[in-house]
N, CA, C, O and CB atoms as a CASP TS submission, in Angstrom:
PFRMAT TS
TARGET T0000
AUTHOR 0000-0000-0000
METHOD Language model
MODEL 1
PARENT N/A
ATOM      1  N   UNK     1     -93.977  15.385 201.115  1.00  0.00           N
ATOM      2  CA  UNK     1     -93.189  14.176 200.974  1.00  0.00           C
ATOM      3  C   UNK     1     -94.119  13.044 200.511  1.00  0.00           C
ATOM      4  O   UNK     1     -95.098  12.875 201.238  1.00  0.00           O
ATOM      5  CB  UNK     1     -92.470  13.813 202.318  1.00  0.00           C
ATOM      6  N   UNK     2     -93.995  12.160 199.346  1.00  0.00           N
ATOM      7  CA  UNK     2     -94.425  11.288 199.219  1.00  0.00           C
ATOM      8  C   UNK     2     -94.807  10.165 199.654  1.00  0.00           C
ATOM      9  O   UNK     2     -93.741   9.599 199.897  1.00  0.00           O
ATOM     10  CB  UNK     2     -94.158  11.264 198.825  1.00  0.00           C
ATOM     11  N   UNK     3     -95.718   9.391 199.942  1.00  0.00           N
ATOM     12  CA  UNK     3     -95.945   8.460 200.793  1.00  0.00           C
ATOM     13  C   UNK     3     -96.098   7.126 200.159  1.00  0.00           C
ATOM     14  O   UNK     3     -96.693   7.118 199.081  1.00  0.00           O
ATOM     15  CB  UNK     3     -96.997   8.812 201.526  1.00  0.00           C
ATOM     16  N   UNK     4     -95.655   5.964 200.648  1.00  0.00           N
ATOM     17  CA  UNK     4     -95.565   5.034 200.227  1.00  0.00           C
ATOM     18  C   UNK     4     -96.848   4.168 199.297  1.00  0.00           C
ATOM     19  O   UNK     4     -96.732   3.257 198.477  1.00  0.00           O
ATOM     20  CB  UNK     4     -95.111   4.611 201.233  1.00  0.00           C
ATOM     21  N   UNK     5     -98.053   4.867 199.806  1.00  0.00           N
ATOM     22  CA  UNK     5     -99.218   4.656 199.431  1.00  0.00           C
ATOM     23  C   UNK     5     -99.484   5.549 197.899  1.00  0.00           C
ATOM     24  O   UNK     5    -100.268   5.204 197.015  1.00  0.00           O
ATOM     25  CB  UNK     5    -100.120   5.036 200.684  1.00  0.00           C
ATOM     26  N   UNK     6     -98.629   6.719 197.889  1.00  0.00           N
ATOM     27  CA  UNK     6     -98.767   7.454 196.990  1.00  0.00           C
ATOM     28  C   UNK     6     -98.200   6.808 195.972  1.00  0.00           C
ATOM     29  O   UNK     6     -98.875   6.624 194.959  1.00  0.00           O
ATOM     30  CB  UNK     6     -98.378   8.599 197.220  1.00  0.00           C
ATOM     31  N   UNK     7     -96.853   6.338 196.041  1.00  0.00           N
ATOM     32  CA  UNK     7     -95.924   5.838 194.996  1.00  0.00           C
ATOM     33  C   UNK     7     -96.724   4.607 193.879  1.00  0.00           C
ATOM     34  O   UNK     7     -96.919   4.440 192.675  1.00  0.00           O
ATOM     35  CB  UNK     7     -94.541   5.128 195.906  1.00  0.00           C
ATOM     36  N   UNK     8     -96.986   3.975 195.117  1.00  0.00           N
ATOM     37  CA  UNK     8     -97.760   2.520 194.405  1.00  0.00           C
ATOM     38  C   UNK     8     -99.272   2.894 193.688  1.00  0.00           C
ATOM     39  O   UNK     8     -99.816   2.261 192.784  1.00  0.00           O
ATOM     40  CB  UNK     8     -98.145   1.189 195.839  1.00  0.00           C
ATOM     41  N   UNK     9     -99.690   3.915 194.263  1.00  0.00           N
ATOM     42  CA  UNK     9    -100.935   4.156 192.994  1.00  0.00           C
ATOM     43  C   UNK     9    -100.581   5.009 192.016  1.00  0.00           C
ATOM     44  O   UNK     9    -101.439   5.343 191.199  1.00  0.00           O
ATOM     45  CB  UNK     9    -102.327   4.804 193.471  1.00  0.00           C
ATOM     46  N   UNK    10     -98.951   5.628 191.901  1.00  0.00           N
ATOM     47  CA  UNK    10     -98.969   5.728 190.657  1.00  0.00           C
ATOM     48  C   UNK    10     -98.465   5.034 189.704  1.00  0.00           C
ATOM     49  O   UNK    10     -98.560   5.154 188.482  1.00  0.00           O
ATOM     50  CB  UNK    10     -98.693   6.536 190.487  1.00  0.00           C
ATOM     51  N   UNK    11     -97.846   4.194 190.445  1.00  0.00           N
ATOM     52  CA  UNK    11     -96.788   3.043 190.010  1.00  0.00           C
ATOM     53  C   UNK    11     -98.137   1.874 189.105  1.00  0.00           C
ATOM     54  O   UNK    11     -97.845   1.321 188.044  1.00  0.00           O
ATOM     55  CB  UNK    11     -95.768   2.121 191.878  1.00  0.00           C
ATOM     56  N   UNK    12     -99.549   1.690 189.780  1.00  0.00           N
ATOM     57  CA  UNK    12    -100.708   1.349 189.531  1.00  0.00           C
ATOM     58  C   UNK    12    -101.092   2.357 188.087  1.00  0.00           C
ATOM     59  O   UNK    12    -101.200   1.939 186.934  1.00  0.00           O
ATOM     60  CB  UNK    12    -101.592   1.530 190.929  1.00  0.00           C
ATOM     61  N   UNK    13    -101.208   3.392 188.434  1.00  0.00           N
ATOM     62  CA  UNK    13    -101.846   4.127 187.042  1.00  0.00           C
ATOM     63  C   UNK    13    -101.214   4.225 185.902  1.00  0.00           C
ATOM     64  O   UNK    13    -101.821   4.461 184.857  1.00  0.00           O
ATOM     65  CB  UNK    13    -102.141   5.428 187.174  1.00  0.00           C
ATOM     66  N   UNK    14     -99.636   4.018 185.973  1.00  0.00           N
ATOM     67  CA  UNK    14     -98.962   3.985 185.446  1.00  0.00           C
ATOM     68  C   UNK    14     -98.436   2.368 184.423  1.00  0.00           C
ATOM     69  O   UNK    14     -97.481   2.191 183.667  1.00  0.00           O
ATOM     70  CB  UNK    14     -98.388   4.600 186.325  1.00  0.00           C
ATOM     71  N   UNK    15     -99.674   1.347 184.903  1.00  0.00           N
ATOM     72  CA  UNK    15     -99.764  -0.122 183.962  1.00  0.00           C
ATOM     73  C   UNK    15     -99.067  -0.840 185.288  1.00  0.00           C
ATOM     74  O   UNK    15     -99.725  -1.837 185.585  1.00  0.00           O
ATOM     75  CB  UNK    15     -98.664  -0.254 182.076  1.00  0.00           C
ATOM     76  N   UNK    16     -98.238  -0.693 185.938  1.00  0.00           N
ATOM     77  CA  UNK    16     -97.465  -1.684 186.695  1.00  0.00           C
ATOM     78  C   UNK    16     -98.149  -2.188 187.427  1.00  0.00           C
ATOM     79  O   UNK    16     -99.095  -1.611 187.964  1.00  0.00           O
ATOM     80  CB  UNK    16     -96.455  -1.343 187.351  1.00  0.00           C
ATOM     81  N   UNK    17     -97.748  -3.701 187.673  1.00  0.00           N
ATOM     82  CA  UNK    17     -98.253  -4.846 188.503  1.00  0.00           C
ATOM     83  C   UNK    17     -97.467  -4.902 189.451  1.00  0.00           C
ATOM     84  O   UNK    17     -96.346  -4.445 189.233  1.00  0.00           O
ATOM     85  CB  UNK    17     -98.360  -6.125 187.921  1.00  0.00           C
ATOM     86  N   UNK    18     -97.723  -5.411 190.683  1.00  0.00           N
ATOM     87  CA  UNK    18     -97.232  -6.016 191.996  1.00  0.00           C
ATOM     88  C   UNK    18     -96.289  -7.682 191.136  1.00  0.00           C
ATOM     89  O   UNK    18     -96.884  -8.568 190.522  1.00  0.00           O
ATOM     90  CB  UNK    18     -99.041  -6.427 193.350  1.00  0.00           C
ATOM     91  N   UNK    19     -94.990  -7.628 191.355  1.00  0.00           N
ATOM     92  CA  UNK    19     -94.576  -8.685 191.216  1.00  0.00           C
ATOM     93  C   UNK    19     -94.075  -9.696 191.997  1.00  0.00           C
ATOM     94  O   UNK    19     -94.145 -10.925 192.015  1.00  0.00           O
ATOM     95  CB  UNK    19     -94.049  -8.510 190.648  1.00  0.00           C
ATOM     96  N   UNK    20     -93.545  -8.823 192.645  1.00  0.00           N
ATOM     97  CA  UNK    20     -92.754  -9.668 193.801  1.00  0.00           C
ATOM     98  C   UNK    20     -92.265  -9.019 195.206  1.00  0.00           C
ATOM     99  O   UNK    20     -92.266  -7.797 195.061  1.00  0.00           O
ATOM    100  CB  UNK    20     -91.439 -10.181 193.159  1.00  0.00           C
ATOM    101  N   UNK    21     -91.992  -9.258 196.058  1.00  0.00           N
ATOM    102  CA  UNK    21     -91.109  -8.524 197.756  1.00  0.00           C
ATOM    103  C   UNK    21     -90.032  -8.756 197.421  1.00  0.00           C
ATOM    104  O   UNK    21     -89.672  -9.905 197.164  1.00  0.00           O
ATOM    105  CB  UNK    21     -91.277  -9.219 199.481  1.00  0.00           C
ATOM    106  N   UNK    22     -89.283  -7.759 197.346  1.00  0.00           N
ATOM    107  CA  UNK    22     -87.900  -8.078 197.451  1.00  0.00           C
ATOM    108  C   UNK    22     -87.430  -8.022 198.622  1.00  0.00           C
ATOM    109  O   UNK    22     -88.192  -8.212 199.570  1.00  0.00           O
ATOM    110  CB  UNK    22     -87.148  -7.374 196.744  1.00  0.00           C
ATOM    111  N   UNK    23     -85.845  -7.702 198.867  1.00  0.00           N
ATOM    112  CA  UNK    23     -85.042  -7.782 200.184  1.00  0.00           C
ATOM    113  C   UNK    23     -85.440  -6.452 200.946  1.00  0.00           C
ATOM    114  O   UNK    23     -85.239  -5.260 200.710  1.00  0.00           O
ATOM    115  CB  UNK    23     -83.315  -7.886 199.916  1.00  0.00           C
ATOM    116  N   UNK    24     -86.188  -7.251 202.118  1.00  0.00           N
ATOM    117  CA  UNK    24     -86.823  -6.207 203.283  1.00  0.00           C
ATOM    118  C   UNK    24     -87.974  -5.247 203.138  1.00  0.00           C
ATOM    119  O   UNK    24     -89.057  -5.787 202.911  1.00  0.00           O
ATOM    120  CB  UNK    24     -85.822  -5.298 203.678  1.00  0.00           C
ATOM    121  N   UNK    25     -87.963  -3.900 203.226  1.00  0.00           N
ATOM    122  CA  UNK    25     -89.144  -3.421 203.050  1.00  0.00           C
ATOM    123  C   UNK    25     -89.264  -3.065 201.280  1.00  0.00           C
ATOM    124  O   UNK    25     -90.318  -2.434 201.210  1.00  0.00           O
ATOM    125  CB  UNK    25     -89.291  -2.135 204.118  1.00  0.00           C
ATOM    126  N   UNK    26     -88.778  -3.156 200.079  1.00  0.00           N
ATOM    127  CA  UNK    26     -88.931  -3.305 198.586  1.00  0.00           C
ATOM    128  C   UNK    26     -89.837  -4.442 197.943  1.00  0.00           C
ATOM    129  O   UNK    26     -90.001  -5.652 198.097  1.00  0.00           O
ATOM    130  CB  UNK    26     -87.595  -3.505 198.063  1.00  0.00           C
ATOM    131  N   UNK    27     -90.211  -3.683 197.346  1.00  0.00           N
ATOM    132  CA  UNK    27     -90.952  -4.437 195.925  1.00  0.00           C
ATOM    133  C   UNK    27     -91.135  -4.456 195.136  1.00  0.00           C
ATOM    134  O   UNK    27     -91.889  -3.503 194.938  1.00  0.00           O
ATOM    135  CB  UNK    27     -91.605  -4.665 195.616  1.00  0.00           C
ATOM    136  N   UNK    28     -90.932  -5.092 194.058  1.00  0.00           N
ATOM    137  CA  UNK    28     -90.885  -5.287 192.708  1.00  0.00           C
ATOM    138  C   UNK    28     -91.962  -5.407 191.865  1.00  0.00           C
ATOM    139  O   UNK    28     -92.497  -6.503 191.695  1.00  0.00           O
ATOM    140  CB  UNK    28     -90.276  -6.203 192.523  1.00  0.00           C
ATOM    141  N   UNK    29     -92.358  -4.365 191.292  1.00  0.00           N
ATOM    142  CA  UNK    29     -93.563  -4.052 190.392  1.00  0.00           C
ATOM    143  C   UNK    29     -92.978  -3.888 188.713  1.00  0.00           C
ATOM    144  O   UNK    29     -92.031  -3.228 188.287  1.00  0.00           O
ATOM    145  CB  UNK    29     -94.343  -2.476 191.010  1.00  0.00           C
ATOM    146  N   UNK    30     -93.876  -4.698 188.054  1.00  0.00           N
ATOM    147  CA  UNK    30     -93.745  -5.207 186.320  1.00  0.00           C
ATOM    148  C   UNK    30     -94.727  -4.400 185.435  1.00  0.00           C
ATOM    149  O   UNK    30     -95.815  -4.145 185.951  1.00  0.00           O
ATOM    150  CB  UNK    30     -94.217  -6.992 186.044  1.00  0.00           C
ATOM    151  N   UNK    31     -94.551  -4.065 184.465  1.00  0.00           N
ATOM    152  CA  UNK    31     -95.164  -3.556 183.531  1.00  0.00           C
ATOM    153  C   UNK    31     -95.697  -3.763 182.468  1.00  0.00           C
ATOM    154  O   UNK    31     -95.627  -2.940 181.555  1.00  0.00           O
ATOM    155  CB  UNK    31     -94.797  -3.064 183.343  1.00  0.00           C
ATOM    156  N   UNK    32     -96.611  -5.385 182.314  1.00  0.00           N
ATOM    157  CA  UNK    32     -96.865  -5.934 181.193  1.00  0.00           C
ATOM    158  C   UNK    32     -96.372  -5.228 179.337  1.00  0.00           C
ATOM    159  O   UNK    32     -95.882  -5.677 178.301  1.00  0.00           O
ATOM    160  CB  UNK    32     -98.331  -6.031 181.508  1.00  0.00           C
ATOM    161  N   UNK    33     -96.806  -4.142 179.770  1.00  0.00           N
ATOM    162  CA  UNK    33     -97.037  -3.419 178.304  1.00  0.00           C
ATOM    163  C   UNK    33     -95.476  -3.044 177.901  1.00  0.00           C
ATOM    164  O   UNK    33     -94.910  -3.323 176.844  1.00  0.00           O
ATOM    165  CB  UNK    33     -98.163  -1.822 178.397  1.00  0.00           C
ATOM    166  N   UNK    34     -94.894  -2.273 179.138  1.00  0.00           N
ATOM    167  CA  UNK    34     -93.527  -2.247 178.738  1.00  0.00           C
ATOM    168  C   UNK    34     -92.253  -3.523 178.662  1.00  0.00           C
ATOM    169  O   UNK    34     -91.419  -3.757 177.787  1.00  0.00           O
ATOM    170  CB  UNK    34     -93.141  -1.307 179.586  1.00  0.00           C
ATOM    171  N   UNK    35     -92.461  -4.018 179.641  1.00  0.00           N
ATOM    172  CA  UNK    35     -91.719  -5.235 180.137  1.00  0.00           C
ATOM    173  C   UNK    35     -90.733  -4.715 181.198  1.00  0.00           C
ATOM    174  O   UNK    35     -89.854  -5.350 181.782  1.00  0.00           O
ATOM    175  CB  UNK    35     -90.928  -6.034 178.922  1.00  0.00           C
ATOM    176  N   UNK    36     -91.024  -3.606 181.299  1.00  0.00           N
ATOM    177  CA  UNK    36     -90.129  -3.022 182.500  1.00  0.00           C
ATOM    178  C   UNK    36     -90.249  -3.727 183.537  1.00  0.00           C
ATOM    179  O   UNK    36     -91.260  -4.427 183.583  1.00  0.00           O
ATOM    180  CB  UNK    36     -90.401  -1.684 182.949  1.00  0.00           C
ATOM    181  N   UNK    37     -89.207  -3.794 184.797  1.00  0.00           N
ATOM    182  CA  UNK    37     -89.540  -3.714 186.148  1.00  0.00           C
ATOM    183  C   UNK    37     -89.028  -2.583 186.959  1.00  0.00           C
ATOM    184  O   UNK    37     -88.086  -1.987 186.438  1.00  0.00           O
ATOM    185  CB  UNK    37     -89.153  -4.839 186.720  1.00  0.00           C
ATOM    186  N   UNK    38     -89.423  -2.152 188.099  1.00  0.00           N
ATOM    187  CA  UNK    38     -88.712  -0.930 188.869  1.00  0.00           C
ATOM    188  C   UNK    38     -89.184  -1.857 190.491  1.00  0.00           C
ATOM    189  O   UNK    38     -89.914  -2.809 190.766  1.00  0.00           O
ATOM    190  CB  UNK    38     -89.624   1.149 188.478  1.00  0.00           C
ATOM    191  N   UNK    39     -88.331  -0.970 191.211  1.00  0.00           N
ATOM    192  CA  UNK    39     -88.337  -1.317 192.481  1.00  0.00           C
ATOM    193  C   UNK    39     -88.735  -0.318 193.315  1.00  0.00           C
ATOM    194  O   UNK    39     -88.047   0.702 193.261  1.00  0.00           O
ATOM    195  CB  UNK    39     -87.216  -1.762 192.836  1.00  0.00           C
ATOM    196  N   UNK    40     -89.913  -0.327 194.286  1.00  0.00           N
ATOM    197  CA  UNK    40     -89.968   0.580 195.244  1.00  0.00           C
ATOM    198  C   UNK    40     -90.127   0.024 196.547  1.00  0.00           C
ATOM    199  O   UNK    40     -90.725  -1.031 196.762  1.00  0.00           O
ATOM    200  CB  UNK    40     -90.914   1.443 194.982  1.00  0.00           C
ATOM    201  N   UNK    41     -89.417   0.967 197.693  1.00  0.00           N
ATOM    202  CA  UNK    41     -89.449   0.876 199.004  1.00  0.00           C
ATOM    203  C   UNK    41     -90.633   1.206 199.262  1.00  0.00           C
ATOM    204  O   UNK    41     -91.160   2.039 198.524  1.00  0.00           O
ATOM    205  CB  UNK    41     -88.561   1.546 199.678  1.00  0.00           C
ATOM    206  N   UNK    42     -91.290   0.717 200.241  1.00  0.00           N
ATOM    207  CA  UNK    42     -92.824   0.080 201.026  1.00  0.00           C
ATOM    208  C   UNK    42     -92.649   0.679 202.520  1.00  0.00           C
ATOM    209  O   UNK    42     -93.193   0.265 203.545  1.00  0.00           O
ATOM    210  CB  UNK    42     -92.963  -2.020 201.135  1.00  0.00           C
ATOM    211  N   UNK    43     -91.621   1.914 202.356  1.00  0.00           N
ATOM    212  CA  UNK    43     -91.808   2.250 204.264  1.00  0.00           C
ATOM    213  C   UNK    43     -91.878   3.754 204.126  1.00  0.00           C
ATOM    214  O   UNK    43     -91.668   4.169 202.986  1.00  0.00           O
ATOM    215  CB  UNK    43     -90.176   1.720 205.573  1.00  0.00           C
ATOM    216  N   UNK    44     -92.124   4.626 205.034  1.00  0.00           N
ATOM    217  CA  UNK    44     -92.371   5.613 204.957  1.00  0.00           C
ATOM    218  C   UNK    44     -91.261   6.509 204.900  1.00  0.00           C
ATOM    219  O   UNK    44     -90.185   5.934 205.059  1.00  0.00           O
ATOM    220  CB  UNK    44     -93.118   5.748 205.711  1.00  0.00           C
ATOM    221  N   UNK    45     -91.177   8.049 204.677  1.00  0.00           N
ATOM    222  CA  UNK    45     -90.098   8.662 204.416  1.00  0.00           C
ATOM    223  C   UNK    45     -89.569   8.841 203.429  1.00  0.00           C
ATOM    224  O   UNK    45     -88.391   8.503 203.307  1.00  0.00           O
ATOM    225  CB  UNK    45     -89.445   8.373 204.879  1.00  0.00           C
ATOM    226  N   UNK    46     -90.195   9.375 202.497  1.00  0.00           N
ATOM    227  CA  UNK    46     -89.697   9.413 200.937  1.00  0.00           C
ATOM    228  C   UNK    46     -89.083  10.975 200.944  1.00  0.00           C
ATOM    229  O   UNK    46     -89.766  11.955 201.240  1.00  0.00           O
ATOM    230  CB  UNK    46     -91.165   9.151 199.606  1.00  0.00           C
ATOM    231  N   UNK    47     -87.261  11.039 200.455  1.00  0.00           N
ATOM    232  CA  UNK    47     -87.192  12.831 200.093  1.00  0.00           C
ATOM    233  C   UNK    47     -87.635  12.866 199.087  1.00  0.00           C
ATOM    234  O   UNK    47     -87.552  12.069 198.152  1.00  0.00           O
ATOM    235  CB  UNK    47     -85.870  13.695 199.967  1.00  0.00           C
ATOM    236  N   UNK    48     -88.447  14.338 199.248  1.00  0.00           N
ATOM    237  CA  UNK    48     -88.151  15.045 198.003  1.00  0.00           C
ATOM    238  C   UNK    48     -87.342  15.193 197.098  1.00  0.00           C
ATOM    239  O   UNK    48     -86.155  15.064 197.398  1.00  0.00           O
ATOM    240  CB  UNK    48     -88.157  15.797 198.092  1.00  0.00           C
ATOM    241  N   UNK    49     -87.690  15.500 195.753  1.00  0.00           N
ATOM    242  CA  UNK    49     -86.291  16.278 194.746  1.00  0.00           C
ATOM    243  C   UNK    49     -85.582  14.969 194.580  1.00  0.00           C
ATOM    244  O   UNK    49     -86.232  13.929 194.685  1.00  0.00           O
ATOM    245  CB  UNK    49     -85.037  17.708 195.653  1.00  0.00           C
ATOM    246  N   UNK    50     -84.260  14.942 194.322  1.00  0.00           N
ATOM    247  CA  UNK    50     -83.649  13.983 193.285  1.00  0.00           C
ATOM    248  C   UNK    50     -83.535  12.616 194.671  1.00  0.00           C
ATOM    249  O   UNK    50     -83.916  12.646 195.841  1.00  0.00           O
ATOM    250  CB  UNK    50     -81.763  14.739 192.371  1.00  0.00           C
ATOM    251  N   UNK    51     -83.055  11.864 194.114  1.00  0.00           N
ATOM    252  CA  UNK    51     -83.270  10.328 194.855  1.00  0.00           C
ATOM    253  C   UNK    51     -82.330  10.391 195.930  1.00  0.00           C
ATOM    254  O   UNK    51     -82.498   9.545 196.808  1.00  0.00           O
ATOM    255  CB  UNK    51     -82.911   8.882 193.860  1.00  0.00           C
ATOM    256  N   UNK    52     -81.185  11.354 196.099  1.00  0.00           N
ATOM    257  CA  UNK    52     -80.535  11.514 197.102  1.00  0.00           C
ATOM    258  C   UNK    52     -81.070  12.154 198.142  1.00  0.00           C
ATOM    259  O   UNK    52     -80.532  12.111 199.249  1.00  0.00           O
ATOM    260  CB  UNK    52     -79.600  11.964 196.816  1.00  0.00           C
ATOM    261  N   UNK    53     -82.229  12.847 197.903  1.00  0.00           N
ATOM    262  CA  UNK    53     -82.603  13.803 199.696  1.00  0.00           C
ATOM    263  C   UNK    53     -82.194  14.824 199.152  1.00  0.00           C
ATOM    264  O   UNK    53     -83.000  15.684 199.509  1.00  0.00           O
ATOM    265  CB  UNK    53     -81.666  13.484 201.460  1.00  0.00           C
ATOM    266  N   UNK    54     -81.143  15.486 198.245  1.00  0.00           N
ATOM    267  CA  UNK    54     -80.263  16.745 198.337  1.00  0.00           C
ATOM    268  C   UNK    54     -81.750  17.827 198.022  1.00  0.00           C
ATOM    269  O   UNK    54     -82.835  17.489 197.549  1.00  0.00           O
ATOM    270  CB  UNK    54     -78.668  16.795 196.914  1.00  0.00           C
ATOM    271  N   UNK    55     -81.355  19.001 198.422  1.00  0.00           N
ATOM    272  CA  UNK    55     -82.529  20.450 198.066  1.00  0.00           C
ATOM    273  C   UNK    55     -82.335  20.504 196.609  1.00  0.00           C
ATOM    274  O   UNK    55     -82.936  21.341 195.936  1.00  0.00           O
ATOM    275  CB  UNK    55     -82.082  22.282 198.852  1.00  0.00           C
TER
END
């Protein structure tokens, strides 16, 4: 299972910056090069496999 520490260094290797906290444990990381933003949760407990938990 992925760990919250895991996400953000790839979210890091991957060009993205720390932008902002969003609502509660989320945060909002930017991508100079792309102009993207994405959001990731900052607490532990990540499922596996697709974003629902499902096997």
């Amino acid at each position: 299972m992925p760990t919250a520490n895991g996400i953000i260094r790839g979210l890091k290797k991957a060009g993205f910056v720390f932008d902002r906290q969003a609502k509660g444990s989320h945060e909002i990381w930017y991508n100079p090069v792309t102009t993207r933003r994405t959001t990731a949760p900052n607490h532990s407990g990540y499922p596996e496999g697709n974003p629902k938990g499902d096997p």
